[in-house]
C-alpha positions, 0 to 999 in steps of 0.5 A, a space after each residue: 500500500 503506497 502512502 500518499 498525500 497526493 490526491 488521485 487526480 494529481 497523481 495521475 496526472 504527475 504519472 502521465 507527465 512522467 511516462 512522457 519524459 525520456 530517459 534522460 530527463 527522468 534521470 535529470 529529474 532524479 538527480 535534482 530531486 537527489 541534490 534537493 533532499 541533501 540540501 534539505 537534509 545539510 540546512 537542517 544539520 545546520 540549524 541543529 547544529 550552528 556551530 559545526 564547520 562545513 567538514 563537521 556538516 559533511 561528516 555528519 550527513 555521510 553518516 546519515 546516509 549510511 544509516 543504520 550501518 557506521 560510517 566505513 573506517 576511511 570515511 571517519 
């Protein structure tokens, strides 16, 4: 069962908009919507943390990336 806040119109209509676009600018969309959530993801490690420095940021959102697993040594 898919969660969803979408209604079904709009929802069909994203899925008709989707299966017209190419390969290409599916995987252009993907990418931007990738760089959009890490954005989102470093303001609010940010906003947690106003102290950190950028590297200290970094660190933390690799970390949340490989989540549940630990970091790998060499990216400690």
């Amino acid at each position: 069962m898919n969660v969803t806040d979408t209604i079904p119109a709009a929802q069909s209509l994203q899925q008709q908009i989707q299966r017209a676009m190419t390969g290409e600018q599916r995987v252009l969309l993907a990418w931007e919507m990738s760089l959009f959530v890490r954005q989102l993801q470093a303001a609010r490690v940010r906003q947690e943390h106003p102290q950190w420095s950028d590297a200290e940021v970094g660190r933390e959102l690799l970390r949340l990336a490989f989540l549940p697993a630990p970091l790998p040594p060499r990216l400690r």
